[in-house]
N, C-alpha and C positions, 0 to 999 in steps of 0.2 A: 552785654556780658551776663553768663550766667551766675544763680547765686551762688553754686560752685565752686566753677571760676575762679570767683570774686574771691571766694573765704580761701583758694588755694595761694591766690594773689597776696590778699592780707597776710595771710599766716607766713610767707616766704619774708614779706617784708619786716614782720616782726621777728621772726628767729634771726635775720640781718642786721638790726638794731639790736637786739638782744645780743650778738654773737660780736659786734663791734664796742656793745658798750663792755660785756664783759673781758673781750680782748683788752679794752684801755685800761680797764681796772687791773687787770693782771700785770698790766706792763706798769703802770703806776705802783700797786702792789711792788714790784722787782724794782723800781728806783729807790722806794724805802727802804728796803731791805739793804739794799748795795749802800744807803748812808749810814741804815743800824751797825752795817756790820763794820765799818769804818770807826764809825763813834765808838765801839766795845772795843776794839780791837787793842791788842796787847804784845809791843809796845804800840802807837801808835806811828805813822809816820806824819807827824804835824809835829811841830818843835818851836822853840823859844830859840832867838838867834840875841845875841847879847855882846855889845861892843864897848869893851874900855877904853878909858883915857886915863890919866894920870890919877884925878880923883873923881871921878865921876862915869855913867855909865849911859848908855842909850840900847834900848830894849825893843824888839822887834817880834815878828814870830817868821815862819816857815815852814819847807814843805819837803821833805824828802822825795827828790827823784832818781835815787840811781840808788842799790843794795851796795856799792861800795863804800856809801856816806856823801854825795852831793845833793846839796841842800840848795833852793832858790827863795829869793824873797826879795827885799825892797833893799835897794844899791842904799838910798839915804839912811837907813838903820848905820851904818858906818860912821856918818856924819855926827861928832862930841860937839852942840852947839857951845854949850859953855868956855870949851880951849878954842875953837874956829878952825878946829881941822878933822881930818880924816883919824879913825884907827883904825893900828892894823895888827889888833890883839883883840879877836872873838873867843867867844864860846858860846856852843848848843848844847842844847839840852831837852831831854825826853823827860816826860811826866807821868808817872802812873805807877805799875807796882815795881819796875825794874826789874823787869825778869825778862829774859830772851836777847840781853841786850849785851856787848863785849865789855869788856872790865871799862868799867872809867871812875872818876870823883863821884859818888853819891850823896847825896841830902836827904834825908829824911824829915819831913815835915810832917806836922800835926795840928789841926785847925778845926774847931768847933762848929758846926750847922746847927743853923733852927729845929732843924728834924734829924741828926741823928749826931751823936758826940763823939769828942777824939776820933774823928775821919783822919785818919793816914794816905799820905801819899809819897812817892819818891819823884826826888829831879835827879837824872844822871846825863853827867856834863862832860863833854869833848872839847877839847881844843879845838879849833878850826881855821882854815885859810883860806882866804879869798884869792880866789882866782880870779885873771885878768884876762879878757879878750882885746886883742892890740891894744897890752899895754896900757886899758881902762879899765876900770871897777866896774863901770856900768855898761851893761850890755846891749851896744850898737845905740848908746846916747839914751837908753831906757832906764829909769827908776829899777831895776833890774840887776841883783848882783847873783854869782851863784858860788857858792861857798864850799870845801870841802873836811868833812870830819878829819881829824887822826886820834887812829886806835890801835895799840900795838899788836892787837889781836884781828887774825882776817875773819871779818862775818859780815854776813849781808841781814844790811839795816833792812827795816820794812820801808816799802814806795807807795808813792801815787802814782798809775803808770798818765803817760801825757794824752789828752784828748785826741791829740793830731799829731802827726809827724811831721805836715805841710802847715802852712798857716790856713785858721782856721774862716769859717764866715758866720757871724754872728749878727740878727736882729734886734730892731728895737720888741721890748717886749720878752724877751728870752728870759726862763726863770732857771740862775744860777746859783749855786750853795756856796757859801763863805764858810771857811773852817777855822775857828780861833778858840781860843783858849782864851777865861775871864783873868787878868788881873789889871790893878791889884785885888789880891782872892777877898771877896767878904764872904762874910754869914749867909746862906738862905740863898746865894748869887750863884748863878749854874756855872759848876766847872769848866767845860767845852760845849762850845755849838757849833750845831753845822744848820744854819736856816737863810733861811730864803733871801733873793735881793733881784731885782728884775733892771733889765738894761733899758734905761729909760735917755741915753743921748751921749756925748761927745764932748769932752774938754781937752781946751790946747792947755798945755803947763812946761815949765822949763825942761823936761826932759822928753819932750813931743806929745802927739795925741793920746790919749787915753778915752779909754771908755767910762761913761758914767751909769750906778744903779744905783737905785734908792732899796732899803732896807734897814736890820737891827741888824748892830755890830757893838762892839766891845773897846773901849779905849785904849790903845795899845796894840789895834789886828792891824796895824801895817808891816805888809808881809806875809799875809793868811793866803790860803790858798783857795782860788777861787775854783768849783767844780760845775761843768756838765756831766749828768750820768754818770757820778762819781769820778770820773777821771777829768784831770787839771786840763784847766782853758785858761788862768789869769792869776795875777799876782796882784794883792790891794798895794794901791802904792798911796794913795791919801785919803781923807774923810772931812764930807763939809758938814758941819751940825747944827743945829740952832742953840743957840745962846740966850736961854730964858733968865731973867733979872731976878735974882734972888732963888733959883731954879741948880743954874750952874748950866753944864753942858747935858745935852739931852742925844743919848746913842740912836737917833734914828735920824736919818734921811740920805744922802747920799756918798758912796766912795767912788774912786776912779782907780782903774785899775788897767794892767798892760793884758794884753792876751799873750798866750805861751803856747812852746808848741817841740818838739823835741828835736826838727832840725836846726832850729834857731841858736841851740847851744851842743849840738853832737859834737864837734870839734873839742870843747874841752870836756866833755863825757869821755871821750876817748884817750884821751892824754895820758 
């Protein structure tokens, strides 16, 4: 081969390399982006799902999939350990400035940060009602409820649209975004994250298989919504921790969560 050749040889294979690594950067580049723009977004579609009982309450989060206000998240958020039954008196709610959103109950809060004072924020709360697929809460025996806003006013909530229409195929190794919101709120503690959690295997649990990943998550994200490529693939339905002695609970290591998919619940989307 000549040295021609050769250098026309080398130089093809380096603008190939060079043209592939800059393709992945861009498309990496574009997964960022499609998360920043989610994290700013205003109102968000990520929500607090919140279940009473007589005197006491159980607290969840959520994910807006449909602009008429159907929500999904974890069917056990329903379950009032304390009385040993079901309720069936929710409310959701949005967090942020409240603006873009149909009339409902507002809160105004006000909470001091290490780095900046009297941070403002609003929760604006909906009624809600769970819907039942034959006549169960939980969707086809899955940790899986889907919930629906009332607002006396017609507006289309912000979505996640669904990964899949069909059910989806997921490996080990796959690196998926968790979307939760921190409470209870402290000082210097990040409002909302959307970071990483990688599927690392498979648990059986009372409401069938689930999937497992290990990652940082927030106490209280059952029900968070799980993303590929920004759009929903899974719902957290639980979280195992390590319990350090004098420590307390330690937010990293693994949750299990259902996969989702938009024909699995088209039926009552449609209703």
């Amino acid at each position: 081969m000549s040295f021609k050749i050769f250098l026309t040889f080398y130089t093809t294979v380096l603008l190939v390399l060079n043209g592939y690594s800059f393709a992945e950067a861009k498309k990496s580049e574009s997964k960022l982006a499609n998360l920043k723009n989610l994290a700013s977004m205003e109102p968000k579609p990520f929500v607090v799902v919140e279940a009473s009982g007589a005197n006491v309450k159980s607290r969840g989060q959520g994910v807006v999939v449909s602009e008429a206000g159907h929500v999904l998240s974890a069917a056990h958020i329903a379950w009032i350990g304390a009385e040993g039954n079901f309720s069936e008196n929710f409310r959701i709610s949005f967090r942020g400035n409240g603006k873009s959103l149909p009339g409902g109950e507002v809160h105004l809060h006000s909470t001091t940060f290490s780095d900046r004072e009297n941070a403002l924020y609003k929760e604006s709360y909906y009624q809600a009602q769970l819907l039942r697929l034959y006549k169960s809460r939980f969707l086809e025996g899955r940790d899986l409820a889907l919930f629906k806003m009332q607002s006396s006013i017609e507006h289309n909530f912000p979505i996640v649209e669904f990964y899949s229409r069909a059910k989806p195929e997921i490996e080990i190794g796959d690196i998926f975004h968790l979307c939760h919101y921190n409470f209870p709120h402290k000082p210097a503690d990040p409002f909302f994250l959307i970071n990483p959690v990688e599927v690392v295997g498979v648990a059986q649990t009372s409401s069938g298989l689930q999937y497992l990943a290990k990652g940082y998550y927030r106490i209280g994200s059952s029900g968070s919504a799980i993303l590929k490529d920004g759009k929903l693939i899974g719902i957290q339905s639980s979280a195992y921790t390590v319990n350090a002695k004098d420590i307390g609970e330690i937010p990293l290591g693994l949750i299990s969560f259902h996969m989702v998919w938009r024909n699995q619940i088209k039926q009552l989307l449609e209703e």
